[in-house]
C-alpha positions as CSV (number, residue, x, y, z in Angstrom):
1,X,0.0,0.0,0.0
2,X,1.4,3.6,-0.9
3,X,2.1,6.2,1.6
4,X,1.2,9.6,1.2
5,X,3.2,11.8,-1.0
6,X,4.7,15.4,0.2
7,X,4.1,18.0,-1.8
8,X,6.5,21.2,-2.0
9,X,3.6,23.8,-2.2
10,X,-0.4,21.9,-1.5
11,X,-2.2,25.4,-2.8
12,X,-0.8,24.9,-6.4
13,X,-2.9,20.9,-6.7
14,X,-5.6,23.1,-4.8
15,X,-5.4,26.0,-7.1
16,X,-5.9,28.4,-4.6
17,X,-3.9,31.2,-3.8
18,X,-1.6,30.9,0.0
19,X,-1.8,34.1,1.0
20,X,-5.6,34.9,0.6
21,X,-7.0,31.2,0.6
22,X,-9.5,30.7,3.7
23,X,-10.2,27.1,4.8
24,X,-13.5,27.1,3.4
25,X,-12.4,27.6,-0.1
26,X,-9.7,24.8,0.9
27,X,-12.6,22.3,1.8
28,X,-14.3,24.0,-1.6
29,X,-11.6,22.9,-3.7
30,X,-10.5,19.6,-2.6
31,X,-14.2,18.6,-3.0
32,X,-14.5,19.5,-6.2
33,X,-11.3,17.4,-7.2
34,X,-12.3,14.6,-5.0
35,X,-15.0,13.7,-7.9
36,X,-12.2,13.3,-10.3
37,X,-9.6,12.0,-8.2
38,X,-11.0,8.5,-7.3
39,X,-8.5,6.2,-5.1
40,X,-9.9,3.3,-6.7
41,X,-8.4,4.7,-10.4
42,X,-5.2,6.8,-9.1
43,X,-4.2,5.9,-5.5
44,X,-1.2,7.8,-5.7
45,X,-3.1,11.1,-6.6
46,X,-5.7,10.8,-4.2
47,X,-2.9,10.3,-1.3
48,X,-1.4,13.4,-3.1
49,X,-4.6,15.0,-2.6
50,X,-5.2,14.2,0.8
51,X,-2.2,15.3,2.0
52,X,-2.3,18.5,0.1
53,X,-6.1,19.1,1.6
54,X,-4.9,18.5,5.0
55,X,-1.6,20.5,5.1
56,X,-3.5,24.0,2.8
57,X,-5.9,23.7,5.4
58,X,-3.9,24.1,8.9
59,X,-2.2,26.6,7.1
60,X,-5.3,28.4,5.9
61,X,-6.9,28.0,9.4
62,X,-3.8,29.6,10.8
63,X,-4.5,32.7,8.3
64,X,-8.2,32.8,8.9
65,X,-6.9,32.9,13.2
66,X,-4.4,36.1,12.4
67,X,-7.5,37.6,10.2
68,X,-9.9,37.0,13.0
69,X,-7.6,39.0,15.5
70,X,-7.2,41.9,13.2
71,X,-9.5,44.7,15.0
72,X,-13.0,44.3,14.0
73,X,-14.5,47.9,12.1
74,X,-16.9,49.7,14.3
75,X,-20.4,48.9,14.2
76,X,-23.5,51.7,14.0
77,X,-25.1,52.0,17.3
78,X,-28.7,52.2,15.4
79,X,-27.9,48.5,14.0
80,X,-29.8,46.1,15.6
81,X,-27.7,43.0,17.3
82,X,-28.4,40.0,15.9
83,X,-30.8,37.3,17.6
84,X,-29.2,34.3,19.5
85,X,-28.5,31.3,17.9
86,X,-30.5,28.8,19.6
87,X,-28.7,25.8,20.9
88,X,-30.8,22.2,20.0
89,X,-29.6,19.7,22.3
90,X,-27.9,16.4,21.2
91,X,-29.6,13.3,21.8
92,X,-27.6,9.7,21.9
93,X,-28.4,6.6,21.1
94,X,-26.7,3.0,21.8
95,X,-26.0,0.4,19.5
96,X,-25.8,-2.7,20.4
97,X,-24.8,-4.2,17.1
98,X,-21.6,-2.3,17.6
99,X,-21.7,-1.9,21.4
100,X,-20.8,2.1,21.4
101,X,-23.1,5.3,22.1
102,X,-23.5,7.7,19.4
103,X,-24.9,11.0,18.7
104,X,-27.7,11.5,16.6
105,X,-26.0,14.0,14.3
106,X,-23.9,13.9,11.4
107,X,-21.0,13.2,13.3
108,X,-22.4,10.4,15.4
109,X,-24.0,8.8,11.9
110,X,-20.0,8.9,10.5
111,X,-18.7,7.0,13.8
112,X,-21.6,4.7,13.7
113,X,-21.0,3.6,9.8
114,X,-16.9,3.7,10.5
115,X,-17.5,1.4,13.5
116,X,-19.7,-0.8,11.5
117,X,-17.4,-1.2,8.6
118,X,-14.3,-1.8,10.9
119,X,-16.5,-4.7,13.0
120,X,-16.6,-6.0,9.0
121,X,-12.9,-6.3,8.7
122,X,-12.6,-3.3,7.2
123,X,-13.6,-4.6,3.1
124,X,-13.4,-1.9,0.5
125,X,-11.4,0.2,2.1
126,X,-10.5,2.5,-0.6
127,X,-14.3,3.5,-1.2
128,X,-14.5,3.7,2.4
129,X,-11.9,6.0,2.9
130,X,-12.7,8.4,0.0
131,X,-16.7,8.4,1.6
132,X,-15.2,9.6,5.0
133,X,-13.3,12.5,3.5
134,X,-16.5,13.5,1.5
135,X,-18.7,13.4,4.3
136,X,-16.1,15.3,6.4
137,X,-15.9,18.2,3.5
138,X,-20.0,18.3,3.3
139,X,-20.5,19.0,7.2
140,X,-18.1,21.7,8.9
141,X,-19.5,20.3,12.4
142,X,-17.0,16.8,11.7
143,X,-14.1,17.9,13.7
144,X,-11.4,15.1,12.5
145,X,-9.7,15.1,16.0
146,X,-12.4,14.2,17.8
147,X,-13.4,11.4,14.9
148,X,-9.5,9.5,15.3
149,X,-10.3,10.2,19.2
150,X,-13.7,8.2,18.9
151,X,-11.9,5.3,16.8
152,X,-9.4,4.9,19.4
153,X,-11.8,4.7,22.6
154,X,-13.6,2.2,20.9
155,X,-10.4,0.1,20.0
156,X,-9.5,0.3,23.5
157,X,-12.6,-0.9,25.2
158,X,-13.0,-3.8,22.9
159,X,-9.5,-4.8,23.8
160,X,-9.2,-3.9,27.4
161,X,-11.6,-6.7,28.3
162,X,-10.2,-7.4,31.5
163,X,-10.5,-3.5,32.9
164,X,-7.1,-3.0,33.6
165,X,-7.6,0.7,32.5
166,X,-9.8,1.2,36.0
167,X,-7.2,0.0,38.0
168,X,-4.1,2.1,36.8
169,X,-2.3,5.3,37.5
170,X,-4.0,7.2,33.9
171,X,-0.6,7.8,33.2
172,X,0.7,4.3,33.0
173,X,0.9,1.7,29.9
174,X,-0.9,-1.5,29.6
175,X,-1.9,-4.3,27.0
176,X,-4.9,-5.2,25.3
177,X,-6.2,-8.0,23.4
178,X,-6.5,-7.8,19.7
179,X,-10.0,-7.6,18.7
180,X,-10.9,-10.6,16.2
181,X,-12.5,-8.1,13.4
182,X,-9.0,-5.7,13.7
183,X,-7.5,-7.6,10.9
184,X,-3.6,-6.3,9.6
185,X,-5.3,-4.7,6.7
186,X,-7.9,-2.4,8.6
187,X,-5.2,-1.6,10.9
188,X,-2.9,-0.4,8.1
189,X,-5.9,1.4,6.4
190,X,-7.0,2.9,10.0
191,X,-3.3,4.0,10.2
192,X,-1.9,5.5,6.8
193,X,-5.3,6.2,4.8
194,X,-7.2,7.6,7.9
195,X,-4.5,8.8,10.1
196,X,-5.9,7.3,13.1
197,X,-2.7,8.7,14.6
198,X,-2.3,12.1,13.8
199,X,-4.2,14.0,15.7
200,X,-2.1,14.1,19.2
201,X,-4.2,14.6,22.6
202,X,-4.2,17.4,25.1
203,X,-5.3,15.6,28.3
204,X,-3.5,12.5,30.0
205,X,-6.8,10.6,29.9
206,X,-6.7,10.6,26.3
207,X,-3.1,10.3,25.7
208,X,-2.7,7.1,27.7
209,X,-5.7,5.7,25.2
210,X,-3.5,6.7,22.2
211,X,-0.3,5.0,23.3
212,X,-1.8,2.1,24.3
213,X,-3.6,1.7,20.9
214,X,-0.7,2.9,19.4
215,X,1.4,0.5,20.9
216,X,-0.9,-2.6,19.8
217,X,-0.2,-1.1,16.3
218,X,3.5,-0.7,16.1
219,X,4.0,-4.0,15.5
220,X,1.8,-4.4,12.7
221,X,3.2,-1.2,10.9
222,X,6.5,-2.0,11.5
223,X,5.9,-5.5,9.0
224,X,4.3,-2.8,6.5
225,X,7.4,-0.5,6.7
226,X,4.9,2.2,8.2
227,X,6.5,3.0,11.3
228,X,8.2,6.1,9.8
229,X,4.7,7.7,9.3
230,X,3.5,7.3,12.8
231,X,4.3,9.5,15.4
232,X,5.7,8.9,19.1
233,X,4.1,8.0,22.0
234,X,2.1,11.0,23.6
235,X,4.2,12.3,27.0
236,X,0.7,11.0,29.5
237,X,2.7,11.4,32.6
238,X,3.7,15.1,31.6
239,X,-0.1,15.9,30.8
240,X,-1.5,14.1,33.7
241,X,1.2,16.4,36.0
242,X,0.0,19.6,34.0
243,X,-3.2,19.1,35.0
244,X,-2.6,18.3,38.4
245,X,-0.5,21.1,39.1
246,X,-3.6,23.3,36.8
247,X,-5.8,22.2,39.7
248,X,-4.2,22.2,43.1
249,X,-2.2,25.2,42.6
250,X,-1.9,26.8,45.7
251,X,0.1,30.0,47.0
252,X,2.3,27.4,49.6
253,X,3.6,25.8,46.1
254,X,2.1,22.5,45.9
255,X,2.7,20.6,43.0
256,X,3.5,17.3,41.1
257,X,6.6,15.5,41.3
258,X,7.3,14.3,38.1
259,X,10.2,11.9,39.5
260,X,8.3,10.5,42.2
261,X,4.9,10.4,40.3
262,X,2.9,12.2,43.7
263,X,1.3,14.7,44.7
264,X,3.2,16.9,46.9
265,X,1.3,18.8,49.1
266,X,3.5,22.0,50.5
267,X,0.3,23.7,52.3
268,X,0.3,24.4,56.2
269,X,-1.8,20.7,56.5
270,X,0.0,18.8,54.3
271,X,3.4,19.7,55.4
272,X,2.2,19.0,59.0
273,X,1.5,15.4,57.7
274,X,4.4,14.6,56.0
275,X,6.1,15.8,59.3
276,X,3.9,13.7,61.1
277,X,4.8,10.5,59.0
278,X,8.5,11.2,58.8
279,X,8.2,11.0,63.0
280,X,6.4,7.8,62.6
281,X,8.8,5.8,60.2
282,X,11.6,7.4,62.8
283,X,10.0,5.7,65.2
284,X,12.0,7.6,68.2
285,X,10.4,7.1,71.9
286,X,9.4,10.7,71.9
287,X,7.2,10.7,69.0
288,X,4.1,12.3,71.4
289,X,6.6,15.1,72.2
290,X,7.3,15.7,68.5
291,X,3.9,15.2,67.3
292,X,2.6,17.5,70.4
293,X,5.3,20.7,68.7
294,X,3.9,20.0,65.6
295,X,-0.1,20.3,66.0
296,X,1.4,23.4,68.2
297,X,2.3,25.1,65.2
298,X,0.8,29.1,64.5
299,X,-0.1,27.9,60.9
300,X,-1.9,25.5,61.8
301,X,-4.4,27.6,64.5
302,X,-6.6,29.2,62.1
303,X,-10.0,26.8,61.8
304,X,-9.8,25.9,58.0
305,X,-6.4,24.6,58.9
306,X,-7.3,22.5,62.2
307,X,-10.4,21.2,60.8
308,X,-8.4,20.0,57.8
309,X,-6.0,18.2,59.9
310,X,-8.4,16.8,62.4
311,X,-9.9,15.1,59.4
312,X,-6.7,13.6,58.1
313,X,-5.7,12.5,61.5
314,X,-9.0,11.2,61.8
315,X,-8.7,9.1,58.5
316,X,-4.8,8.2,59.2
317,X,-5.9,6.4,62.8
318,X,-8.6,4.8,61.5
319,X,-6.9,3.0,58.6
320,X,-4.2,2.3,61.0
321,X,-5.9,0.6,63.6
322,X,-7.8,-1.4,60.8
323,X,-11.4,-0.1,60.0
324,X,-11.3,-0.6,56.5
325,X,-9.5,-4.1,56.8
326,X,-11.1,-7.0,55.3
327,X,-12.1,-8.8,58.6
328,X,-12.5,-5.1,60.5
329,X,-10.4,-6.6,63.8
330,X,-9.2,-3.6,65.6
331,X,-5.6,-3.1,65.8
332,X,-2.9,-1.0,67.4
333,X,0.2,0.3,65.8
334,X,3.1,0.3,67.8
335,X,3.6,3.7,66.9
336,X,0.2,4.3,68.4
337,X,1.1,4.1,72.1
338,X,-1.4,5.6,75.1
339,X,0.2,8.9,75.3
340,X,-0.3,9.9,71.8
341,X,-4.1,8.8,71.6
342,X,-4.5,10.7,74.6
343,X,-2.6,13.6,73.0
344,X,-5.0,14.0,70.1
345,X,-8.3,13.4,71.9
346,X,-7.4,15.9,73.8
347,X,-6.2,18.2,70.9
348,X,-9.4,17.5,68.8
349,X,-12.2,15.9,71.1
350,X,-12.8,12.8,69.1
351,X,-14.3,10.6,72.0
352,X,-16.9,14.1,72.8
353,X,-18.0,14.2,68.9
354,X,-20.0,11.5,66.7
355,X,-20.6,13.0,63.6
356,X,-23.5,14.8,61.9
357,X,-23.2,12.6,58.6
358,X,-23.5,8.6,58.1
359,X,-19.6,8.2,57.4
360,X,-18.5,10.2,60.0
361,X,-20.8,8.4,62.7
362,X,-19.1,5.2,61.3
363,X,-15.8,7.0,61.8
364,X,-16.4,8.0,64.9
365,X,-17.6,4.8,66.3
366,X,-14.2,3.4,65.3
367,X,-12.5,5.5,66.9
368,X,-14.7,5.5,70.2
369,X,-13.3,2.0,70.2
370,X,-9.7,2.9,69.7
371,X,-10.1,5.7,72.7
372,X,-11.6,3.6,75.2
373,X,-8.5,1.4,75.1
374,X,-6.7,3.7,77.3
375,X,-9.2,5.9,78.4
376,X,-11.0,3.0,80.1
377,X,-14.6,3.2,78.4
378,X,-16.3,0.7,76.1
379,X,-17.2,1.7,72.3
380,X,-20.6,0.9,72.9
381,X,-21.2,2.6,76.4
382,X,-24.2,4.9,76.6
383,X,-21.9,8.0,77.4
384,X,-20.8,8.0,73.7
385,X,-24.8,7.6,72.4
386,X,-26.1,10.2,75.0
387,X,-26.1,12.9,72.3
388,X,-27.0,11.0,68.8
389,X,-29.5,9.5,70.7
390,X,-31.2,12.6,72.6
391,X,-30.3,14.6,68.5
392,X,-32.2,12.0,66.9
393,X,-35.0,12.0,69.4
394,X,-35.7,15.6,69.3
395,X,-35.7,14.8,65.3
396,X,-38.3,12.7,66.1
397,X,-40.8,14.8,68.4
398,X,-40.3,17.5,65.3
399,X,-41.6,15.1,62.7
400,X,-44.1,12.9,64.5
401,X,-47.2,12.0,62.3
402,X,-50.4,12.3,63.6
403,X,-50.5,8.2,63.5
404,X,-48.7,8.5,66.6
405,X,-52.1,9.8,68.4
406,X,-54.1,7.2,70.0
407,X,-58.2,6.7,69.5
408,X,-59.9,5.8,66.5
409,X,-57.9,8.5,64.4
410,X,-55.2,6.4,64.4
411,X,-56.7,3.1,63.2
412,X,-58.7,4.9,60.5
413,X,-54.6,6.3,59.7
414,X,-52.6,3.8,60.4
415,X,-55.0,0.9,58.8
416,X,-56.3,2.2,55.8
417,X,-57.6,-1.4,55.2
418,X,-59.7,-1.6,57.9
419,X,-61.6,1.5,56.7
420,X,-62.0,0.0,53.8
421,X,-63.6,-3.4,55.3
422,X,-65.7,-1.8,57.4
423,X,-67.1,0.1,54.4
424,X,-67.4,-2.9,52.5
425,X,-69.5,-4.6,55.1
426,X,-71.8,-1.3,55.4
427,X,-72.4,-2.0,51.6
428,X,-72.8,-5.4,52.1
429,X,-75.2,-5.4,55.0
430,X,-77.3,-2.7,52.8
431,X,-78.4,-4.9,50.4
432,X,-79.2,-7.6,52.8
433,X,-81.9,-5.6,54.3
434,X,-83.0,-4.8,51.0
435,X,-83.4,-7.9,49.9
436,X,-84.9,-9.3,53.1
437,X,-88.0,-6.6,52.5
């Protein structure tokens, strides 16, 4: 199969001028030659074609950008503005001849039919191909990066049958199982005639779905001397630690660490922590004494800051003394000696609080248990379910229903049935009498 062929200038096959062509009259033109330039007659020339198309256009997309930020002339205040477009929402439908969701639109109806003639081995693919770039040129709405994007999610979760993707860092590389229907042929046409690798991702979701269908490729297009014209793996740990460092940016200069692949966490709290953990791992017999000059810190006084460490203490005792183990037996540390316990109870008042949520109450249950190790009370004593109990009570009395009165209101609420029964039998006993005059 030929490769595309570079051309020195793709506005001169176009017949358009470079320096005042606009990407409409780029899609305009390679239309119009697309009817004469058939793959199935000339493959070379319609390779030709397609590469010229796709290289006029970035470049005329680039001038229509620099024309677009030219200053706009000034509009006549007795114009009227023009109406809002109105936005149609985009409904989706699943297929499950194919397995995939699509959008009913004329992109989803091009990912449907691709999917459908690469689940068929991919036959006539030079008809094929020449289709997609038509029905890419009639509707403006087709963005071809998002089309190669679609291709390769679906390629991926036909091969990942096993879900290893779920259960990965989103940076890291795995295998997947070749498909049955991805023949050597479709994935040579999928590569070189539809460029299923050449539009590159921006987010490390993505980018880790492009190398790993990339890398189920490469051997395939290294047998048809292909590998040239596919590009290198997408850098997925480099996004993913953008984007990280996009979100928790902080002013105490948090961020990623590339070489350690981790979130460090440089704010008042999470310095505290890793302070706390280095003590730990030290293991030195004053670890109380240390922890006692760290919780003392000014930093860590103002009530964001102390509520956010009192709940990552709270979490880093419970998963240390085994709450979320699989047989949930209760154990202690030996870093996790009387004095300490005592030290943070006292510091945060975890055996006075139960929790205003489900999770915490389970949280603080747990940890009721841990406390009363040293501080001689049982988990389960009524001094820690004093104040859910007398909260939820109160609840209660608020929200009574009137079925809680007593008398004959309350069986007519409370047993609808009965009502009912007794009516029947009124009817009943009616036409009795009737009938017995």
């Amino acid at each position: 199969m030929t490769g595309p062929v570079c051309l020195t200038d793709p506005f001169k096959l176009l017949g358009l001028n470079r320096a005042t062509a606009t990407e409409a009259e780029v899609k305009t033109a390679y239309a119009a030659l697309l009817k004469t330039t058939r793959p199935e007659d000339d493959r070379a020339a319609f390779m030709a074609l397609r590469e010229a198309f796709t290289n006029a256009r970035a470049i005329a997309r680039g001038n229509d950008t620099r024309r677009a930020a030219q200053p706009a002339p000034e509009i006549s205040e007795d114009r009227p503005e023009p109406a809002p477009t109105p936005v149609t929402p985009v409904k989706w439908t699943f297929h499950k001849h194919i397995g995939w969701r699509t959008a009913d639109n004329a992109y989803g109806l091009l990912v449907k039919d691709t999917l459908e003639w690469m689940l068929g081995g991919g036959k006539d693919e030079d008809v094929f191909v020449a289709q997609v770039s038509e029905r890419m040129i009639a509707n403006e709405d087709i963005e071809e990066a998002h089309f190669r994007a679609e291709l390769i999610n679906y390629i991926l979760a036909k091969g990942d049958t096993e879900h290893k993707g779920d259960h990965l860092p989103q940076w890291e590389l795995f295998e997947i199982t070749r498909p049955t229907w991805l023949n050597d042929t479709l994935m040579v046409v999928l590569a070189n005639d539809l460029r299923l690798f050449e539009s590159k991702p921006t987010d490390s979701y993505s980018a880790r779905a492009y190398n790993v269908v990339l890398n189920l490729f490469q051997p395939v297009l290294d047998r048809a001397n292909l590998a040239g014209d596919v590009p290198d793996p997408v850098d997925a740990a480099g996004l993913f630690a953008e984007e990280q460092n996009a979100y928790g940016k902080d002013d105490h200069g948090s961020h990623f660490d590339r070489a350690e692949m981790k979130w460090k966490d440089m704010s008042p709290v999470g310095t505290a922590m890793q302070d706390i953990d280095a003590a730990i791992q030290r293991g030195l017999w004053d670890l109380p004494d240390q922890i006692k000059a760290i919780l003392a810190r000014d930093e860590l006084q103002v009530i964001d800051e102390y509520q956010d460490l009192d709940n990552r203490l709270r979490a880093k005792i419970c998963e240390a003394t085994g709450q979320h183990s699989s047989d949930g037996e209760l154990v202690y540390p030996s870093w996790l000696t009387r004095k300490l316990l005592v030290l943070l109870d006292d510091t945060f008042g975890w055996s006075r609080h139960h929790g205003r949520h489900t999770w915490e109450r389970h949280q603080f249950s747990w940890l009721h248990r841990v406390i009363a190790r040293n501080r001689k009370i049982q988990g389960d004593a009524p001094a820690f379910r004093a104040a859910p109990d007398a909260r939820f009570a109160s609840h209660g009395a608020r929200h009574r229903q009137p079925s809680e009165s007593r008398g004959l209101w309350s069986i007519i609420y409370n047993k609808p049935m009965v009502l009912l029964a007794g009516y029947l039998g009124y009817r009943v006993l009616q036409i009795v009498l009737r009938l017995a005059t």
